[in-house]
C-alpha positions, 0 to 999 in steps of 0.5 A: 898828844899831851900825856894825861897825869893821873887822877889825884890821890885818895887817902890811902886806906889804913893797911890794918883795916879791914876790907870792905864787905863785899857787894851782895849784888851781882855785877852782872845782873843786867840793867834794864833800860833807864828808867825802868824795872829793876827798882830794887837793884838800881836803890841798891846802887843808889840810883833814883830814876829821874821823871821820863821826857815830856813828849816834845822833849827839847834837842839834844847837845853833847858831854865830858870825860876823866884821868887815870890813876898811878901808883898805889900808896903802899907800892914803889913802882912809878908810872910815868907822868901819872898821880896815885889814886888812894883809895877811902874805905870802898871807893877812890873818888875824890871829893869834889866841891860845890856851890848852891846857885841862887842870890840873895834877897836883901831888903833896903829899910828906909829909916825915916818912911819905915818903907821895906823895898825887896831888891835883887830878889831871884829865887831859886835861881839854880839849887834852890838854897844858898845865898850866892851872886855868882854870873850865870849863862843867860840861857837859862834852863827851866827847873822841870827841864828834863833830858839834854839842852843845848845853850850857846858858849861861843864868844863868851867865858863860860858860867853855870848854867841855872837848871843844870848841870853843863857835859862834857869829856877828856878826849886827848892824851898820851899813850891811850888806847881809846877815846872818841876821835873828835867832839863830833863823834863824842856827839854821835855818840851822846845824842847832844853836843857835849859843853866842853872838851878836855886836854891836858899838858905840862908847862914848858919854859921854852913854849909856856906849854909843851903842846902849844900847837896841839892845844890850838888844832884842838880849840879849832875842833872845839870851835867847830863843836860850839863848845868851849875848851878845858886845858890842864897844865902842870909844872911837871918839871923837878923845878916845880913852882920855881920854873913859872917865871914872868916868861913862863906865865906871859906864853900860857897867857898869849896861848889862852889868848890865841884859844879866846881870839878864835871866839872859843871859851877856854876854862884853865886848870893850873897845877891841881892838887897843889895840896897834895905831897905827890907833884913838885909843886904840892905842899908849897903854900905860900909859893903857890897863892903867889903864884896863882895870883901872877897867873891871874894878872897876866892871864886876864891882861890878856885872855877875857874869855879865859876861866880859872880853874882852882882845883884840890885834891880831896881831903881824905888823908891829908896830909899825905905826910909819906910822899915825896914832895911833903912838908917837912916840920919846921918849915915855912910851908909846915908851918903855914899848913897847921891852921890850927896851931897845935904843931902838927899837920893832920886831918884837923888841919884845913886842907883848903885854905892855905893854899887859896889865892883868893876869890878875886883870882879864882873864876871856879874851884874844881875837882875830881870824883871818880870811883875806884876799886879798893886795893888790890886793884883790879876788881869790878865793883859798883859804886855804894849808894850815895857814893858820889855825894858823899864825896862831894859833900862830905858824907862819911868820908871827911869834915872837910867839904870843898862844897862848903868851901866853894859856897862860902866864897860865892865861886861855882863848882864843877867836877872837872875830872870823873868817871868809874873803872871798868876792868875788861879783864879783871884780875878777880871777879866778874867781868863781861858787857853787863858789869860795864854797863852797870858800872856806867849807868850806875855812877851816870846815875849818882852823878846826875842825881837832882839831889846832889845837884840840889846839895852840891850845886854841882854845875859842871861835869868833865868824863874822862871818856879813855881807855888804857893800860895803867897802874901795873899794867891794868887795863882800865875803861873809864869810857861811856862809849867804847863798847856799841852795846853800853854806848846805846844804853847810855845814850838813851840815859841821857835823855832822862837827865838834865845835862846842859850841851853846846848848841 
């Protein structure tokens, strides 16, 4: 099975600051069924319970998952094919962009007639706000829609779908301890048929991918789900950007084209978190904008059905000048890096831009948010209120909003990777079934908030639905449904959130 390779990295915090204050809530106060009583805990973790079904609620479809986390900023221990997560004040999410759906309204004036004519007039098509063009799944979901509802994917490139938000999961990688077996047990599990399914590989320049085969068995089970297919591949080779040869990107093109030619919808993901200092290929923006567009062209000669995914790490403590792969001063890359011209690469420098191929390559831009703890690891703890849309919007955490960037250039936005840690034995703290439900229920919670929805734009989340042993040898739970207890309370959740599923 295809490794996963980290989550990408959060700016670390400074060693000299102060920690966090510590929550003044109890994780294992137990959660009471959402929505429901409790009203003062779930405010204190940011949730809002959303309006209960309507009694002939619509059927039900199916969800997402994430990625681990590796090295800490401030340690020199290595994990194998993984990315460090830094942590920003309390958390370890990564920021994540959005894109407010709707079009725009222009009004054609007629010189001499003195005649105005309203033209393409569709108003709040998906957030409400914005003035975007951007395709959208013509199953519509009505605005007062609540709880799962499914759409069709097969045979057709994947689009936002108005109304909400389109789940789904990880499901596959290396040395996991647990994740569902299939889409079909995802689905069980849910109570709908997730949108999507997740892989991940490295780019091979034998094979274009390493896990060729591997990623067609899985678009056959994806087929079989009706959902389309989410593939991340990195040039994890010390070669970098310099190993994607013509060869190399017409082999990743056959193999989309394989994956569309079966009718299943393939979103691909190429070397995320090109802004970062951690992976071969980071930091090389000129390098990288050339290319994406290489990929582009030979992916779309022959893969119709194939979305391409633009994906950053977030900006907090760009730019990470400490890592191995960094930009030195001087270079080309460095030099293409300070957008602001003042000599220095630092947090007044856009972290986005230099690295963008444009929009005529680009199909969506993605990220990550994810919470984790802060450092030393290993401590349950919930997410603060209105974490997850601080992260997608900016908040306290950045100037730098990969929302806005994705809004700006009319392209959708997705949280193609998130989820929350739970640690089953936690180097300090609490630990037991209540501190993981409430971790789950709680970032479910902000994650699927209509406000951040209404905000963001967001139109797409991936949960990374694995357990495993990581960073220091701590095991972490990142899943919705491994433990029965937890699984039942999360499927019942979903029925009061407006998620978009496979039919």
């Amino acid at each position: 099975m295809p490794e996963y390779h980290q989550l990408q990295p959060f700016a670390p915090r400074s060693p000299t600051a102060p920690a966090p204050p510590t929550p003044a809530y109890s994780l294992a106060d137990p959660m009471l069924p959402l929505p429901g009583a409790n009203d003062q805990y779930l405010q204190q973790v940011g949730y809002a319970p959303p309006a209960p079904p309507a009694a002939s609620s619509s059927s039900h479809a199916s969800a997402f998952s994430p990625r681990p986390l590796d090295v800490h900023p401030y340690s020199n221990a290595h994990f194998s094919h993984h990315v460090h997560h830094y942590q920003v004040e309390d958390t370890g999410m990564k920021s994540i962009g959005r894109v407010k759906r709707v079009n725009r309204r222009r009004l054609i004036l007629f010189g001499g007639l003195g005649v105005l004519v309203a033209a393409a007039l569709t108003v709040g098509v998906l957030f409400g706000v914005g003035v975007l063009h951007i395709p959208t799944n013509s199953d519509a979901i009505t605005a007062s829609s609540t709880g799962p509802t499914a759409v069709s994917f097969t045979g057709k490139k994947v689009m936002p779908v108005p109304g909400g938000v389109m789940f789904g999961a990880h499901l596959w990688g290396d040395n996991i301890d647990w994740a569902p077996s299939s889409p079909q047990e995802w689905n069980s599990f849910a109570g709908f048929n997730g949108a999507g399914f997740g892989i991940f590989s490295s780019v091979d320049a034998d094979k274009g991918v390493r896990d060729y085969n591997l990623v067609l068995e899985k678009a056959d089970a994806v087929k079989a789900a009706g959902a389309f297919l989410l593939l991340t591949i990195e040039p994890m080779d010390a070669k970098g950007l310099d190993m994607i040869t013509d060869d190399v990107l017409a082999k990743i093109a056959g193999l989309a084209k394989k994956v569309n030619d079966k009718g299943v919808p393939l979103m691909l993901r190429f070397a995320h978190e090109m802004n970062g200092s951690w992976n071969p290929w980071g930091q090389h923006p000129e390098k990288y904008r050339e290319t994406w567009k290489r990929l582009a062209k030979a992916v779309r000669a022959k893969a119709p059905m194939t979305s391409l995914v633009w994906s950053p790490n977030g900006p907090q403590g760009y730019p990470w000048s400490s890592e191995t792969y960094a930009a030195k001063p001087g270079s080309a890359d460095y030099a293409a890096m300070d957008t602001n011209g003042d000599g220095v690469v630092d947090a007044n420098d856009d972290p986005y831009s230099p690295y963008f191929p444009g929009t005529d390559y680009v199909d969506w831009i993605g990220g990550s948010i994810f919470h984790f703890d802060t450092y030393p690891f290993g401590k349950n703890e919930m997410p603060k209120a209105n974490s997850a849309l601080d992260m997608v919007m900016g908040g306290n955490v950045s100037t730098w909003s990969i929302a806005k960037f994705a809004k700006d250039r009319n392209l959708p936005f997705g949280a193609f990777e998130t989820g929350i840690i739970y640690y089953p034995k936690p180097v300090s703290g609490e630990t037991g079934t209540d501190v993981n439900r409430n971790l789950k229920r709680a970032w479910l919670a902000q994650l699927l908030d209509p406000n951040l929805r209404k905000q963001s734009g967001l139109a797409l989340a991936i949960w990374f639905e694995i357990a495993k042993t990581e960073a220091t040898n701590l095991y972490r739970d990142f899943s919705l449904f491994k433990e029965p207890s937890v699984r039942s309370d999360i499927k019942e959740d979903f029925k009061s959130y407006t998620v978009v599923g496979a039919k």
